[in-house]
C-alpha positions, 0 to 999 in steps of 0.5 A: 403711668410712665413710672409704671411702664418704666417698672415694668420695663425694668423688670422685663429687662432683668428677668431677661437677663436672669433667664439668659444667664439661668439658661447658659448655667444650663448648659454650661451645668451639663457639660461639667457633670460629664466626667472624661475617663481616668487615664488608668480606665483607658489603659489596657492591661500591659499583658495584651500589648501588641509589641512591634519589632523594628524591620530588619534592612532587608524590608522592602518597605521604606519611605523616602524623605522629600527634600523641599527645595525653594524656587530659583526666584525666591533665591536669587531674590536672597542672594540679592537682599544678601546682607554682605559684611554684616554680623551673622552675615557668614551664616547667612551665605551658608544659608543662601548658598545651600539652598541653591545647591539644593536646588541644583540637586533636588529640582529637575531644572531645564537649561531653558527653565532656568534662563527664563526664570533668571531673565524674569528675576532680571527684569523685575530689578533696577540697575541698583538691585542688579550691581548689589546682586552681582557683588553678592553673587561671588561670595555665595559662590565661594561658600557654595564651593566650600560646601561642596569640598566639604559638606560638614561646613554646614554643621558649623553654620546652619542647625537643623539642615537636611541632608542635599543629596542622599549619599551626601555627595553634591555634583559639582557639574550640576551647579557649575551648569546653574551658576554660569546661566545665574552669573551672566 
């Protein structure tokens, strides 16, 4: 009797498993026999394309690119983690630097916003972090400073930036205003 229920078990167990596999070949069967277009079906013929003609300057239309600028902390933070005379490390100020001029350019920061933001970013560090970023902060003052007088440096460091500002010009005053309140 225990061998039968075990035959009988066994064979439960197996037609089970046949029936879930018959049943997902179903399914899976249905599925392959629907045939997708061919790319030539979906086509239209090139006599019925619309051509579309670019608009002239004149248009009235246009969409303005929006500049992504990064907070106030997150650069300071990257000033402070700034890896000084290490390899890549001149890339890496042009970098840090010309985010911080974007900021300047492209965020509408309030003197107080800022002086908040920096007191914040002082008290979340240790007297050690403190020194390393004050070293830190001369040199990606020089190299924002030269991004400035000469906004093509950033061809030489950085690939694929966007341009700070739209006519290419950065204001100088904007981030002598920033760079006071950030140096003291």
């Amino acid at each position: 009797m225990k061998q039968t229920f075990k035959i009988i078990s066994a064979v439960a167990v197996f037609l089970t498993i046949i029936t879930v596999f018959c049943a997902c070949e179903i399914s899976f069967g249905e599925q392959e026999t629907t045939t997708m277009p061919s790319l030539s079906e979906l086509e239209e013929p090139t006599q019925s394309k619309t051509e579309y003609k670019k608009p002239t300057e004149t248009s009235t239309t246009t969409t303005v690119k929006k500049i992504e600028v990064d907070s106030l902390e997150t650069i300071l933070h990257n000033i402070k983690d700034f890896p000084s005379g290490t390899a890549g490390s001149t890339t890496k100020g042009y970098l840090i630097a010309y985010k911080l001029l974007n900021f300047t350019q492209n965020s509408n920061f309030t003197v107080d916003e800022v002086r908040q933001d920096y007191q914040f970013f002082l008290d979340s560090l240790d007297e050690t972090d403190k020194l390393i970023y004050e070293e830190n902060l001369p040199e990606i003052d020089y190299y924002a400073r030269n991004i400035i007088d000469n906004p093509d440096v950033l061809k030489d460091h950085i690939e694929k930036y966007d341009d700070i500002s739209k006519d290419g010009k950065i204001s100088l005053s904007n981030y002598e205003a920033l760079y006071v309140i950030i140096s003291k």
